[in-house]
PDB file of N, H, CA, C and O in Angstrom:
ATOM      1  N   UNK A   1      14.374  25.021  11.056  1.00  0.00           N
ATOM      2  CA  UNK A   1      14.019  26.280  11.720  1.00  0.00           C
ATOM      3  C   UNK A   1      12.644  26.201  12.391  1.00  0.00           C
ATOM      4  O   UNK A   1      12.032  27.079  13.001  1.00  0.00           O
ATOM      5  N   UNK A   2      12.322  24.976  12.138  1.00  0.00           N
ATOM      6  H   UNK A   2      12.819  24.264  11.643  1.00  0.00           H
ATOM      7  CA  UNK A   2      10.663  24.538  12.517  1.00  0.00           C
ATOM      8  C   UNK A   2      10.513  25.342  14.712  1.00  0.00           C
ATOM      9  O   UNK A   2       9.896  26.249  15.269  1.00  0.00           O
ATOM     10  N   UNK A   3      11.795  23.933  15.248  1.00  0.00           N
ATOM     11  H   UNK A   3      12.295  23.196  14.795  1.00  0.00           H
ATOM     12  CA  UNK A   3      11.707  24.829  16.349  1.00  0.00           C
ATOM     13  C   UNK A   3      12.277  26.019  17.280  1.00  0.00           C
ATOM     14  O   UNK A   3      12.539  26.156  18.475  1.00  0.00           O
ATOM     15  N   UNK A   4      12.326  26.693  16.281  1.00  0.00           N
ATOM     16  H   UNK A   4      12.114  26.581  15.310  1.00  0.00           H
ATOM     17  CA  UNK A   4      12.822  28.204  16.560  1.00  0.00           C
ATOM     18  C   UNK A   4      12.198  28.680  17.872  1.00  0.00           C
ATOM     19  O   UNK A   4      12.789  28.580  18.947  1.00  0.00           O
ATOM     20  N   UNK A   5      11.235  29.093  17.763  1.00  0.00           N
ATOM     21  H   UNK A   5      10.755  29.174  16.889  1.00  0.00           H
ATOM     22  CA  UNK A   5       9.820  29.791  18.637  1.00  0.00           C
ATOM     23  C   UNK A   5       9.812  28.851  19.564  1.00  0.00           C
ATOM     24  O   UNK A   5       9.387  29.602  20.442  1.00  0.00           O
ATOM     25  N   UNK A   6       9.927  27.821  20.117  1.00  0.00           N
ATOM     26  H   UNK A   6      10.273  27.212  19.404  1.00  0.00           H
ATOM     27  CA  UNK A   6       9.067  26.789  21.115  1.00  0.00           C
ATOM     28  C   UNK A   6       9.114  26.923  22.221  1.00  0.00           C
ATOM     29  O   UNK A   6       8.405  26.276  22.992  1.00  0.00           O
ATOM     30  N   UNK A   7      10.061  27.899  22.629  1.00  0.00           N
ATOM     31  H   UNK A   7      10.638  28.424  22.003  1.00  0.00           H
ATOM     32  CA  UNK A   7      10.155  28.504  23.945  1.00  0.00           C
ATOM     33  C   UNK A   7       9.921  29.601  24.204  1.00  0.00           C
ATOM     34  O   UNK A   7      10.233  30.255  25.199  1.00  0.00           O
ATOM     35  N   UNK A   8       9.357  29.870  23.324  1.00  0.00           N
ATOM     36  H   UNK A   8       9.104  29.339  22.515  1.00  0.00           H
ATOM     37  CA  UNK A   8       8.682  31.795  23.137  1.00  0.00           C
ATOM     38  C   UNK A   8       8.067  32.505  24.149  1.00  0.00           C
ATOM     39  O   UNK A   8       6.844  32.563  24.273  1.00  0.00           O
ATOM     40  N   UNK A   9       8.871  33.055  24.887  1.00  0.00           N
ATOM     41  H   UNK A   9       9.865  33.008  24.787  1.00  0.00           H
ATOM     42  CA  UNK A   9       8.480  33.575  26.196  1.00  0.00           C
ATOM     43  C   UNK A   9       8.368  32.941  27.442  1.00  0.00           C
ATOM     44  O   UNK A   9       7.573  33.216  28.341  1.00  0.00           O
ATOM     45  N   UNK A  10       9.367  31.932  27.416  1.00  0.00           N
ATOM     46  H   UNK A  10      10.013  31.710  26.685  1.00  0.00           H
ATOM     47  CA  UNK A  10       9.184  30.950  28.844  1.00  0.00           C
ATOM     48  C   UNK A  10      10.186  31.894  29.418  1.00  0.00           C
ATOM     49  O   UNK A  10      10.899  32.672  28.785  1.00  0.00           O
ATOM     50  N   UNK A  11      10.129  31.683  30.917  1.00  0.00           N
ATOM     51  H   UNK A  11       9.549  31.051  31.431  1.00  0.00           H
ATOM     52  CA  UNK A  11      10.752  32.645  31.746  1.00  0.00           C
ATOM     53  C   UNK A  11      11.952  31.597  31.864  1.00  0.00           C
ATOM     54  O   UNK A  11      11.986  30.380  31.685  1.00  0.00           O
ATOM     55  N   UNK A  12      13.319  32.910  32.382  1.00  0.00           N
ATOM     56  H   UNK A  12      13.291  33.899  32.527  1.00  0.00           H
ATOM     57  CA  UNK A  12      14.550  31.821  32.823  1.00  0.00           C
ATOM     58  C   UNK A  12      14.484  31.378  34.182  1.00  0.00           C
ATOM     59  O   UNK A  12      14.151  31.913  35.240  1.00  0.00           O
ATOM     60  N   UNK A  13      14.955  30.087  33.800  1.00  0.00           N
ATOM     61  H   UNK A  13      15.225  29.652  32.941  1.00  0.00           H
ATOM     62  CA  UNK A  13      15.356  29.468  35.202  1.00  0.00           C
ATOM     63  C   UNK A  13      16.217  29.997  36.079  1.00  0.00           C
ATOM     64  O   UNK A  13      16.148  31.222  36.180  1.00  0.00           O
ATOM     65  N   UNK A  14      17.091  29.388  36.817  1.00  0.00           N
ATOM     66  H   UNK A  14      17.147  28.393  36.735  1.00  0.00           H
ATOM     67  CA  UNK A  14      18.204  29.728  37.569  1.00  0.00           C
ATOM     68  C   UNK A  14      19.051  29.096  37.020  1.00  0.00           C
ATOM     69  O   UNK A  14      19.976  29.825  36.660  1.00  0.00           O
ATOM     70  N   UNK A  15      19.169  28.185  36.805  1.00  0.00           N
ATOM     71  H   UNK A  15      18.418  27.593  37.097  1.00  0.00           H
ATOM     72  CA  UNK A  15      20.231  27.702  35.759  1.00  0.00           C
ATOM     73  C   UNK A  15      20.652  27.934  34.715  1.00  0.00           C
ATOM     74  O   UNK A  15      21.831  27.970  34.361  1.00  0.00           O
ATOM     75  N   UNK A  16      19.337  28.188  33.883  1.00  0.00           N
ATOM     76  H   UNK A  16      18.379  28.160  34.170  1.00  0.00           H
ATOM     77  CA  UNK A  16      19.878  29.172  32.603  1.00  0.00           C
ATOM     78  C   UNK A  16      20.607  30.426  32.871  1.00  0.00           C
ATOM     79  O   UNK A  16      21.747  30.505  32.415  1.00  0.00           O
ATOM     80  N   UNK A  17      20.219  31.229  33.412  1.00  0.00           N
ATOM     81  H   UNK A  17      19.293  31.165  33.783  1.00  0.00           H
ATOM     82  CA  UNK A  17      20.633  32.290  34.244  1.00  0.00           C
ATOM     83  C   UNK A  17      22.291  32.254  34.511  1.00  0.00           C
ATOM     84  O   UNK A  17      23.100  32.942  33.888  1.00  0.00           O
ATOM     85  N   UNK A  18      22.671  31.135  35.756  1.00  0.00           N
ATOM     86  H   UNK A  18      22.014  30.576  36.262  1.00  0.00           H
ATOM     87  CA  UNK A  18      24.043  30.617  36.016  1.00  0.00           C
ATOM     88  C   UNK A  18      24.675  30.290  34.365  1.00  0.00           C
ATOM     89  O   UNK A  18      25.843  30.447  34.007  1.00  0.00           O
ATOM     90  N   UNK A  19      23.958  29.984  33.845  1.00  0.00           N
ATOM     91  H   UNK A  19      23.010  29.856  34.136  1.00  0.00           H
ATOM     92  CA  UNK A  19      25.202  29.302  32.834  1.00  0.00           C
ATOM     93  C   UNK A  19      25.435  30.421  31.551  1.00  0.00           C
ATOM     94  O   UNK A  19      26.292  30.338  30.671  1.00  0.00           O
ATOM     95  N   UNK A  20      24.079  31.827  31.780  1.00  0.00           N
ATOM     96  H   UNK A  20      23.383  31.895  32.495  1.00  0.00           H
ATOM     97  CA  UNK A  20      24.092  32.966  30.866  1.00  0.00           C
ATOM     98  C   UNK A  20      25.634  33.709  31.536  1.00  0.00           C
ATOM     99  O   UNK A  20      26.335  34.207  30.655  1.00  0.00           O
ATOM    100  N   UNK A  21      26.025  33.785  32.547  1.00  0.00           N
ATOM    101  H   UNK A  21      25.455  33.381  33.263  1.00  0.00           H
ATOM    102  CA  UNK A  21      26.590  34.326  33.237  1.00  0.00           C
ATOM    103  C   UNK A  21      28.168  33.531  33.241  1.00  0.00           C
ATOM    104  O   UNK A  21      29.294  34.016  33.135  1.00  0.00           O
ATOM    105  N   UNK A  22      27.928  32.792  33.330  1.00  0.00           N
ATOM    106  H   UNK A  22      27.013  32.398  33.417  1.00  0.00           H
ATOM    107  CA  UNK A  22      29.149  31.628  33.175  1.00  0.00           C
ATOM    108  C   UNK A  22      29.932  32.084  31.790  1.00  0.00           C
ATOM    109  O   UNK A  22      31.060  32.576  31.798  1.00  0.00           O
ATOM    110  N   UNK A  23      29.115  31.829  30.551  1.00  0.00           N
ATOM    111  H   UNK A  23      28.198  31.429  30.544  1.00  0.00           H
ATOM    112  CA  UNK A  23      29.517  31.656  29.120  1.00  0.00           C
ATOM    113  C   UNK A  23      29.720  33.121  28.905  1.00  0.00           C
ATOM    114  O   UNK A  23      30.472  33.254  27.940  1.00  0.00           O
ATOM    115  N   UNK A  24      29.330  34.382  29.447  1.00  0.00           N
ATOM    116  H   UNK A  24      28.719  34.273  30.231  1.00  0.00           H
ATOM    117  CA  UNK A  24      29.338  35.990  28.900  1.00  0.00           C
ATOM    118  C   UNK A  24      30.922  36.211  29.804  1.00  0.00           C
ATOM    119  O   UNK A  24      31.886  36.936  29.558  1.00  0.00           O
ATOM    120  N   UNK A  25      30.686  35.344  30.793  1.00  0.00           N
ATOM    121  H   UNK A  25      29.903  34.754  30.993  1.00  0.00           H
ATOM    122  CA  UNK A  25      32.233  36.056  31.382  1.00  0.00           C
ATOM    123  C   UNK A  25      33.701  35.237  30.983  1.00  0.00           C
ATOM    124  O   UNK A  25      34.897  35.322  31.264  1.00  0.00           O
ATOM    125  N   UNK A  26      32.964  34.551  30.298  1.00  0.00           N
ATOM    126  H   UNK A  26      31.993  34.482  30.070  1.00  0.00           H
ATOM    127  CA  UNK A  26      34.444  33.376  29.358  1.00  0.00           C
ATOM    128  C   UNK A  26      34.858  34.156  27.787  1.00  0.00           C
ATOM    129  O   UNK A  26      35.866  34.039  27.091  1.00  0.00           O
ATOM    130  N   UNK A  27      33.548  35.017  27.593  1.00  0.00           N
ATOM    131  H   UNK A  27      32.729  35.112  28.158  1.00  0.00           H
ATOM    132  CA  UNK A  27      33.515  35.698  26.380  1.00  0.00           C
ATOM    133  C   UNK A  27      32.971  35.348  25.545  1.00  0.00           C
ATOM    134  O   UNK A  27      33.075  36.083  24.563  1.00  0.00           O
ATOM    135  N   UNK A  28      32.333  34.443  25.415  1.00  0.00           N
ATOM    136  H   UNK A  28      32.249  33.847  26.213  1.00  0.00           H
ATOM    137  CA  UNK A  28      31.570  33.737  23.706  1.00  0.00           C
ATOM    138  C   UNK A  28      30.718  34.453  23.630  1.00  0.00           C
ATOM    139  O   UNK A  28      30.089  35.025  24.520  1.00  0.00           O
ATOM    140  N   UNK A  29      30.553  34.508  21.734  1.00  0.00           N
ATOM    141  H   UNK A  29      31.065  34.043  21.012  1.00  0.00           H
ATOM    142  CA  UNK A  29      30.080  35.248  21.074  1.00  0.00           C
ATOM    143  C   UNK A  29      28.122  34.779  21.683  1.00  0.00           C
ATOM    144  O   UNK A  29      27.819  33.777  22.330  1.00  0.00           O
ATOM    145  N   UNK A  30      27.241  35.779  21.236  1.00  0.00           N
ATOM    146  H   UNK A  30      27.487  36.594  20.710  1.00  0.00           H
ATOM    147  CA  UNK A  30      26.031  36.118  21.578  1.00  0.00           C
ATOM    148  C   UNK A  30      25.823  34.522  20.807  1.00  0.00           C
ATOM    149  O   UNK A  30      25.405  33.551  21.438  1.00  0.00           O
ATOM    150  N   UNK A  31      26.183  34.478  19.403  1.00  0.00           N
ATOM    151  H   UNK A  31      26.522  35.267  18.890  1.00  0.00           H
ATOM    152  CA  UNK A  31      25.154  33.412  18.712  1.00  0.00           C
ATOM    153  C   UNK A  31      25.782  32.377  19.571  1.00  0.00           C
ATOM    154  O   UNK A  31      24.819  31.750  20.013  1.00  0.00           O
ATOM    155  N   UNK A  32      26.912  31.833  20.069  1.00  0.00           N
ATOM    156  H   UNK A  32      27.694  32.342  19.710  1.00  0.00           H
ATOM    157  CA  UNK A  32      27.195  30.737  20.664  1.00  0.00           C
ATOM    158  C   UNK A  32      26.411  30.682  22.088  1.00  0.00           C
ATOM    159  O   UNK A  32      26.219  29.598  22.639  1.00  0.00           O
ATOM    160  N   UNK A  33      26.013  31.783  22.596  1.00  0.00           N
ATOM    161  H   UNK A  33      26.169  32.663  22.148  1.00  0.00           H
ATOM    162  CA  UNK A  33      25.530  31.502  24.175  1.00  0.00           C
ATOM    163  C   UNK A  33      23.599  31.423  23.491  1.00  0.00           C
ATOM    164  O   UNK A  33      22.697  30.930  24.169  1.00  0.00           O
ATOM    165  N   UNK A  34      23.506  31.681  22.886  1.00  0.00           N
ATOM    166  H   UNK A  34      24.239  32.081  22.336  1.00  0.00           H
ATOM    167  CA  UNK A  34      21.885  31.451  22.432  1.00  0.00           C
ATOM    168  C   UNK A  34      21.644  30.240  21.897  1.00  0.00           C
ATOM    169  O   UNK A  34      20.529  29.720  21.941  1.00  0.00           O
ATOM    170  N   UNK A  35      22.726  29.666  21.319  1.00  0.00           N
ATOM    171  H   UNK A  35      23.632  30.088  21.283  1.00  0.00           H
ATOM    172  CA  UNK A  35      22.739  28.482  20.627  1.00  0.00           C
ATOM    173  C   UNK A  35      22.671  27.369  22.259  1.00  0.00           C
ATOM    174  O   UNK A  35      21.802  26.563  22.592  1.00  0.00           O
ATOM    175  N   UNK A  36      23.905  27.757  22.945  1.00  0.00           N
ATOM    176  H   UNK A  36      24.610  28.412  22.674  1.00  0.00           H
ATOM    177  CA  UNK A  36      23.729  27.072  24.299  1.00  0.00           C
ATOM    178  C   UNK A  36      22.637  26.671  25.161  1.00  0.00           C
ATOM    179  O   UNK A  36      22.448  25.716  25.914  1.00  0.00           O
ATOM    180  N   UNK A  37      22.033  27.610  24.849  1.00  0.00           N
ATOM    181  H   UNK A  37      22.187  28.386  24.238  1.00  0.00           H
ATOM    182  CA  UNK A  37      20.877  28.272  26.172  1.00  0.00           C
ATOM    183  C   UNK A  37      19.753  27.606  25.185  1.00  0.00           C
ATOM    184  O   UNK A  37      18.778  27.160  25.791  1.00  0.00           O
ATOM    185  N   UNK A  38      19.732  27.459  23.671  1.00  0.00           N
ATOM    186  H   UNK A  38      20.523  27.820  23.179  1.00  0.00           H
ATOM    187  CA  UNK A  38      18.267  27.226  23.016  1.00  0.00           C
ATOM    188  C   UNK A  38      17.336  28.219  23.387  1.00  0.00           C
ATOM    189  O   UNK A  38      16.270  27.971  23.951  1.00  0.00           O
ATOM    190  N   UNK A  39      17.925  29.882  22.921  1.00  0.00           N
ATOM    191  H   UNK A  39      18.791  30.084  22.463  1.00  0.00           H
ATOM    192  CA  UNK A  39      17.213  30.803  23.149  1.00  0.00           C
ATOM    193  C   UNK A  39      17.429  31.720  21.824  1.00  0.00           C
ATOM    194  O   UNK A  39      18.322  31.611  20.983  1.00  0.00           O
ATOM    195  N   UNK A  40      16.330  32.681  21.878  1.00  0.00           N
ATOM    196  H   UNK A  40      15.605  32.769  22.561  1.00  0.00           H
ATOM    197  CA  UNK A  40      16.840  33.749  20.589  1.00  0.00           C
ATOM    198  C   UNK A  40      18.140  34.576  21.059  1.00  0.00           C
ATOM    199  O   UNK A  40      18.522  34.757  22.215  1.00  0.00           O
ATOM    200  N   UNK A  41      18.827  35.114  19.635  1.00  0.00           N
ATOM    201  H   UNK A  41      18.517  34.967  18.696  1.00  0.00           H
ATOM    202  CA  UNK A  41      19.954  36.398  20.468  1.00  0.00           C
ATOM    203  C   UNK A  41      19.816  36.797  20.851  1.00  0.00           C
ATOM    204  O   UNK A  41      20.585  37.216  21.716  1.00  0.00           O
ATOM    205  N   UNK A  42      17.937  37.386  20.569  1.00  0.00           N
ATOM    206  H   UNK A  42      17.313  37.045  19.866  1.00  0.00           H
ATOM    207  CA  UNK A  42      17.487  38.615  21.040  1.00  0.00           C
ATOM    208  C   UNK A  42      16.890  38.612  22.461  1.00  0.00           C
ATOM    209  O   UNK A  42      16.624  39.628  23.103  1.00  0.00           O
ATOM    210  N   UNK A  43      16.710  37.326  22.875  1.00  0.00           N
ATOM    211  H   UNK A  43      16.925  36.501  22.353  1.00  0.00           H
ATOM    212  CA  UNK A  43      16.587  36.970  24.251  1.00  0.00           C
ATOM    213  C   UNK A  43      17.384  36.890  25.358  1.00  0.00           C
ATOM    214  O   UNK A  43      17.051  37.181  26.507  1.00  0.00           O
ATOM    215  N   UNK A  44      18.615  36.424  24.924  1.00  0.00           N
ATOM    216  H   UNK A  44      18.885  36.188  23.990  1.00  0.00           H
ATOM    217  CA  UNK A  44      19.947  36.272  25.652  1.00  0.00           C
ATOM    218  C   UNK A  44      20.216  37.750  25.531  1.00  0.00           C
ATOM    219  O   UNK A  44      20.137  38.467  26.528  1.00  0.00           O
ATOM    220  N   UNK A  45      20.442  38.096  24.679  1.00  0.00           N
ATOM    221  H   UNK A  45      20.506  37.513  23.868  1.00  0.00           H
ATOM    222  CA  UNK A  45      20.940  39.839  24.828  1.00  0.00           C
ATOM    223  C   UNK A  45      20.325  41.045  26.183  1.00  0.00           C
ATOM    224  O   UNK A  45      20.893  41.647  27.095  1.00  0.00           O
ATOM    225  N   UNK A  46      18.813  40.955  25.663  1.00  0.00           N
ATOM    226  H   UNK A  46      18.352  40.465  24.923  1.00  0.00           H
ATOM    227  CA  UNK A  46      17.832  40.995  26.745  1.00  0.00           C
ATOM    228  C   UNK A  46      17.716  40.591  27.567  1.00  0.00           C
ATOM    229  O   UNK A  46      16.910  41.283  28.190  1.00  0.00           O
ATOM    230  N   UNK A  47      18.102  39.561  28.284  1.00  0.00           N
ATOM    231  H   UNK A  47      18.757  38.999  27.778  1.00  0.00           H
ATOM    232  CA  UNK A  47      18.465  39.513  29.517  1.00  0.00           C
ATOM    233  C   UNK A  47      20.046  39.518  29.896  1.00  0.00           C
ATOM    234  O   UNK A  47      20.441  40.075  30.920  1.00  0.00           O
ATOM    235  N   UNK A  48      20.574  39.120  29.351  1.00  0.00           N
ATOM    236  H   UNK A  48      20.253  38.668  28.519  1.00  0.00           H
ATOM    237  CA  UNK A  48      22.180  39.854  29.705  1.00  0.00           C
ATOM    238  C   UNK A  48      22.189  41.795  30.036  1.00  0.00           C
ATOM    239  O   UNK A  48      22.929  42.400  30.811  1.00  0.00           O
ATOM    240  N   UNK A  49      21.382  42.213  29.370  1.00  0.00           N
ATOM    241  H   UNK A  49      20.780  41.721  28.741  1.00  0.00           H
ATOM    242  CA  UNK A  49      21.326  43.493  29.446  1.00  0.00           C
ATOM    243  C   UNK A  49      20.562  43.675  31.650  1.00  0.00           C
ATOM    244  O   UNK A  49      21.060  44.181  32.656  1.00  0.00           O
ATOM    245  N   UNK A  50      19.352  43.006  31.399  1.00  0.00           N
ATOM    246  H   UNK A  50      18.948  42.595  30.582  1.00  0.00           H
ATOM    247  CA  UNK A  50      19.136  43.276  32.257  1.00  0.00           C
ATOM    248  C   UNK A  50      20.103  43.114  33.834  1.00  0.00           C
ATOM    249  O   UNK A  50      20.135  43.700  34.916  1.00  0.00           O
ATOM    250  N   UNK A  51      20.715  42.112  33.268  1.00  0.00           N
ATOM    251  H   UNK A  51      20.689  41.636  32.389  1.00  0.00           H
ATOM    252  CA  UNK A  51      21.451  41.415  34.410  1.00  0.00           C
ATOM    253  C   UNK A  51      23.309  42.349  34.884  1.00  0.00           C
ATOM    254  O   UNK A  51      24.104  42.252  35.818  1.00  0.00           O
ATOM    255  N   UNK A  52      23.205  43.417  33.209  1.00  0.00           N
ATOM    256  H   UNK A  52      22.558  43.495  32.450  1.00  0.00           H
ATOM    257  CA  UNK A  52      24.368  44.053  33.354  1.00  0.00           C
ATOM    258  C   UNK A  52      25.365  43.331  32.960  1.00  0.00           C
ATOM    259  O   UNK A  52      26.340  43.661  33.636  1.00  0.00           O
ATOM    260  N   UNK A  53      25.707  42.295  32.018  1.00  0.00           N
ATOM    261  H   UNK A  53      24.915  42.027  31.469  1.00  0.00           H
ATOM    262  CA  UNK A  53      26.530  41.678  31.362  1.00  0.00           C
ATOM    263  C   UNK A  53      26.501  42.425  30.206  1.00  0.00           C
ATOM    264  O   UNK A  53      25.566  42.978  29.628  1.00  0.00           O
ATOM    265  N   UNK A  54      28.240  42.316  29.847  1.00  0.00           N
ATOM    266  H   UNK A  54      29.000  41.867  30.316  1.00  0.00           H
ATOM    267  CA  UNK A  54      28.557  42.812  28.705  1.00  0.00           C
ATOM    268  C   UNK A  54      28.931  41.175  27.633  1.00  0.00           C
ATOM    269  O   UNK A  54      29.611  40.278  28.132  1.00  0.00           O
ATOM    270  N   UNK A  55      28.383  41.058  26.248  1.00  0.00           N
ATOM    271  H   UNK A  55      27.831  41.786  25.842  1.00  0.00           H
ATOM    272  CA  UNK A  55      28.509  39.908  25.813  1.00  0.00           C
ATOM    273  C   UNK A  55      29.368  40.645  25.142  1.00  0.00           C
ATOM    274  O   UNK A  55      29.449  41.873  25.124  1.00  0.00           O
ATOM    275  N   UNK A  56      30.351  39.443  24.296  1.00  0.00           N
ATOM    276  H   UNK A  56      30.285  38.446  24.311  1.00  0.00           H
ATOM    277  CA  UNK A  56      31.341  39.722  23.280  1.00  0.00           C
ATOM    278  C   UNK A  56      30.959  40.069  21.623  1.00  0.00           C
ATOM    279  O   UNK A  56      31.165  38.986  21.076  1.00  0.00           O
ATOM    280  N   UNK A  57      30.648  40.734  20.894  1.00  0.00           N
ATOM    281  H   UNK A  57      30.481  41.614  21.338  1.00  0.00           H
ATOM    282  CA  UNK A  57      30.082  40.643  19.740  1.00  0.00           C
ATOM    283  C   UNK A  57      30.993  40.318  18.638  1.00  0.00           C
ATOM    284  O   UNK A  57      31.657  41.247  18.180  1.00  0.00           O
ATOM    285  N   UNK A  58      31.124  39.178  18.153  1.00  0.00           N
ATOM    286  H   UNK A  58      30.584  38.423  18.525  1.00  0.00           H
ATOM    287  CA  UNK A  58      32.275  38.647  17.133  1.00  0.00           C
ATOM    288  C   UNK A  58      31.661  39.169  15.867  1.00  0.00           C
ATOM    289  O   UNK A  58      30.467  39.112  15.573  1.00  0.00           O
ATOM    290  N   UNK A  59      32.670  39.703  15.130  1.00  0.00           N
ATOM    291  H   UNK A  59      33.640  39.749  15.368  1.00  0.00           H
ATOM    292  CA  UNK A  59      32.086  40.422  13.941  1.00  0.00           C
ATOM    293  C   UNK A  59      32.584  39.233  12.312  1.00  0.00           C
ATOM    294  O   UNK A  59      32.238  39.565  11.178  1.00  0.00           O
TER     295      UNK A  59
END
């Protein structure tokens, strides 16, 4: 869990971006597209929000 944080507030690319967008409209769950991206949930969520993506929430 050491590198959790290491990207703590780096801005997204465009690519991250493309591929946030890619993986939310295939449906995978939040922890799988954060896991993808090497971002928090709470980051991916937050910007999915901004961007107007609805993510899938697997319970």
């Amino acid at each position: 869990m050491k590198d959790r944080f290491e990207r703590h507030k780096q801005p997204w690319t465009a690519s991250e971006i493309d591929k946030l967008h890619t993986l939310a409209k295939k449906g995978m769950a939040l922890k799988a597209i954060a896991k993808a991206l090497t971002r928090s949930e709470e980051s991916v969520k937050t910007r999915a929000k901004a961007d107007g993506l609805s993510i899938a929430k697997l319970h």
